[in-house]
N, C-alpha and C positions, 0 to 999 in steps of 0.2 A: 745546614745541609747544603751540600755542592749543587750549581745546575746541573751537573751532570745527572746527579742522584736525585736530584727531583724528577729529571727526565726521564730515568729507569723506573720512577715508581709511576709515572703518569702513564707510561707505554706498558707497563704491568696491569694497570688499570683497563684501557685501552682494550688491551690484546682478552683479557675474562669479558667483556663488558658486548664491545661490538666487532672486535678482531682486529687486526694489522695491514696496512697494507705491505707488498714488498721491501719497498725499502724503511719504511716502521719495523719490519720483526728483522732483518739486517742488521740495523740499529741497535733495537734490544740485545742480540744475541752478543754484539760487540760490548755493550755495557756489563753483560750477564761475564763474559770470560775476564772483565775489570775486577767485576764484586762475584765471583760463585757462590759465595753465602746471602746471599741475597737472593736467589730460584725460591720463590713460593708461591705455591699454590692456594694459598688461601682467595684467592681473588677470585679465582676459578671455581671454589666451593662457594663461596660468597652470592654469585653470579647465578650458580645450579641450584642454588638452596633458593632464591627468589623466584625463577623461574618455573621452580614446582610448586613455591607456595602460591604463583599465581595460574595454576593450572586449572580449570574447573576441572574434570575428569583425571583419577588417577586411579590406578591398580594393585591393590594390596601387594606391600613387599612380602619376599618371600621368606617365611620364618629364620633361614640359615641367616639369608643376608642381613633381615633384622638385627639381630644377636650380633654378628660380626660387625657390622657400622656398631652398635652403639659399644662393644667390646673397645673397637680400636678408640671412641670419643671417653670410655673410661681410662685408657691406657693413657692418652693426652695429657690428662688431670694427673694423673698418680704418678707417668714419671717424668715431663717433660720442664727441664728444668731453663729461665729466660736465661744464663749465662753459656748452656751448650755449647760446645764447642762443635759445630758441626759443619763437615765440608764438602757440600755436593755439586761440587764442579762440575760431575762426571752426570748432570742431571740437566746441563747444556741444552737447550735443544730449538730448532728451527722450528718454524708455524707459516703454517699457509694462510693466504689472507685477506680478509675483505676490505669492506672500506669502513673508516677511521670515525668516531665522533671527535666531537671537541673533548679537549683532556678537562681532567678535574684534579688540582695536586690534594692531595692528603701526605698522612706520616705514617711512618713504617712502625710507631711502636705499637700501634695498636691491630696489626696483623696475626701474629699468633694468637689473641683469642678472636678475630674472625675466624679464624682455620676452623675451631672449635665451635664455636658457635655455628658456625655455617652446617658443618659435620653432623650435631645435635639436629639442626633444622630440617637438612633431608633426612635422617631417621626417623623423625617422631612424626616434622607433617608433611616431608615432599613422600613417603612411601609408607605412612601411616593411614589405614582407611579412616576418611573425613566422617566425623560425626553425621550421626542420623540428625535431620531435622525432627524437631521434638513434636510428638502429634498432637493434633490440634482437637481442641479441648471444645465438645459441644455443646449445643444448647441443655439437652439432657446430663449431660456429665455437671454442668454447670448448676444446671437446677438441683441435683441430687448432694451439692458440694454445700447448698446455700441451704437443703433440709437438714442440714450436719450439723452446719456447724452455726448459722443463727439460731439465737434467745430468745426473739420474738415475732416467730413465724405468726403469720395469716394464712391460713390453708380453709378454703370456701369451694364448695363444687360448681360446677356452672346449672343456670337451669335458662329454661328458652323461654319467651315470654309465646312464642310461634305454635301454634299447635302441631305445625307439620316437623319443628324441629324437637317439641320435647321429651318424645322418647327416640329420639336421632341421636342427638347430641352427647357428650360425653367430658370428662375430664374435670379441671380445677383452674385455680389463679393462687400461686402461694405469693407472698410478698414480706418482705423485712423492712419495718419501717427506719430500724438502726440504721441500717446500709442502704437507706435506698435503692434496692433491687428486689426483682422479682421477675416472673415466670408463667406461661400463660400454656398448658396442658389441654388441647383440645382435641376431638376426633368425632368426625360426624358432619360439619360444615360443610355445605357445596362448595365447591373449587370456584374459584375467578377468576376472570379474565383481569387482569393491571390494569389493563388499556382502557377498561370499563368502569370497572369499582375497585376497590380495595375493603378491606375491614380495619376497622380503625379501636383502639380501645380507649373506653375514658374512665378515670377516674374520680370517683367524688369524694370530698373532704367534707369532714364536718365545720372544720375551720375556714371554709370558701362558700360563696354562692353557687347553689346548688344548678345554677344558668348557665355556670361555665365553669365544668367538672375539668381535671386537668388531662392533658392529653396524653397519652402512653404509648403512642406511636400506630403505624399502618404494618398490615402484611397482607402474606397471601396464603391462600390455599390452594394446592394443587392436585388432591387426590383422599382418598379415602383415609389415608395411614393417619396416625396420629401424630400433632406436629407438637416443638414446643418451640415458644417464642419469647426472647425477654419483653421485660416492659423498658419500654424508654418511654419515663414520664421528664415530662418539658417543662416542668416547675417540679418544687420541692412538696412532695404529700405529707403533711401533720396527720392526719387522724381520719384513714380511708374508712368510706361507711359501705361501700358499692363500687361494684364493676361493670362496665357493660361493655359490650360490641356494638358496633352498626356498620354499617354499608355505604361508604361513603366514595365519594369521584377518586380519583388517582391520585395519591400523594396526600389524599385527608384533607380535613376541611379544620379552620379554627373553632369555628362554633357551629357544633352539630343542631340539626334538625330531628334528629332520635327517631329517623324512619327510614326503614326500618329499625328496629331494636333486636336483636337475636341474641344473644346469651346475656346474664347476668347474674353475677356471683355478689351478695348480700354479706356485708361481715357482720355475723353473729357477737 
């Protein structure tokens, strides 16, 4: 390829990209009445089509114009043939202009399917309404996915060792020893302050000393509703016998004191 014709495609680039200055689109248009088969737009859709992909906010296209963008990007395919003979002199045209980056040369044979691609791209996702974010999945959805579809559910109700909480209290502890997961169903607990205590769950295995049951993690309560909460146990459970709560400083404790004790679900 000619310098010259390098220079037509760097100032093609150029001109989609960050614009022209005066005497750059002066330039091009003198190149442009050398080669008239060479005016394309591809650069230009190229430029629009990234530009709206990186829009956050955009506004569903309107049904007609849909249909007609992807109409004309069918019509591309079906009849646009690369030996055309086509001669759009008469498509010449002057540009006003800003200021220049550095050029970047590329090759021209790969323009015609930018044209196309580009064309595809503002249809489908520069003026296509952008997917919904997928909703998020809760502790409840979570737990009722885990009564489905595990084989070897643990389902145990809670009871309070407290007199003032045992007909307070409410709920269950399901857990799968396959999957390591489980599920902590409660309502009726006093609310805590973080800053003060947390509740913390432990674990007992039969396969461990019963001194230092494993740990299943801290939460909180905030109100009367029922909450549900996973377990995150901090070692692997072989063969749960017991679950308990307690009342422990903020962020839990390694090895519990068990005082208070408040719920405790027995596996049968």
């Amino acid at each position: 390829m000619s310098e010259q014709a390098n220079r037509l495609e760097e100032l093609m680039i150029l001109r989609a990209s960050e614009g022209l200055a005066e005497a750059e689109a002066a330039e091009l248009n003198k190149l442009l009445e050398r080669w008239p088969d060479q005016v394309d737009e591809s650069y230009e859709l190229a430029a629009a089509a990234c530009d709206l992909a990186l829009t956050s906010e955009l506004e569903e296209c309107p049904r007609e114009l849909k249909d007609e963008v992807l109409g004309q990007a069918r019509d591309f395919f079906a009849v646009k043939a690369p030996d055309a003979d086509e001669n759009r002199a008469g498509q010449v045209r002057s540009f006003e202009h800003r200021r220049p980056p550095s050029p970047s040369p590329t090759t021209w044979s790969w323009a015609p399917w930018l044209a196309a691609a580009a064309s595809l791209v503002i249809a489908v996702i520069g003026w296509w309404p952008r997917l919904a974010e997928p909703p998020e999945i809760t502790p409840q959805a979570e737990r009722q996915i885990l009564l489905s579809e595990a084989r070897d559910l643990i389902v145990e109700s809670w009871t309070s060792p407290s007199e003032d909480l045992k007909d307070v209290v409410s709920g269950d502890v399901v857990w799968s020893n396959s999957l390591q997961r489980g599920y902590l169903r409660i309502r009726g607990l006093q609310a805590n302050d973080p800053r003060i205590s947390q509740y913390q769950l432990w674990i007992f295995d039969a396969n461990r000393d019963d001194r230092f049951p494993v740990d299943g993690g801290v939460f909180d309560v905030s109100g009367d509703q029922e909450i549900v909460i996973p377990i995150r146990a901090k070692l692997t459970v072989f063969d749960p016998r017991l679950f308990a709560v307690t009342v422990e400083p903020p962020g839990g404790v390694v090895v519990s004191r068990r005082d208070p004790i408040v719920l405790v679900a027995e596996v049968t």
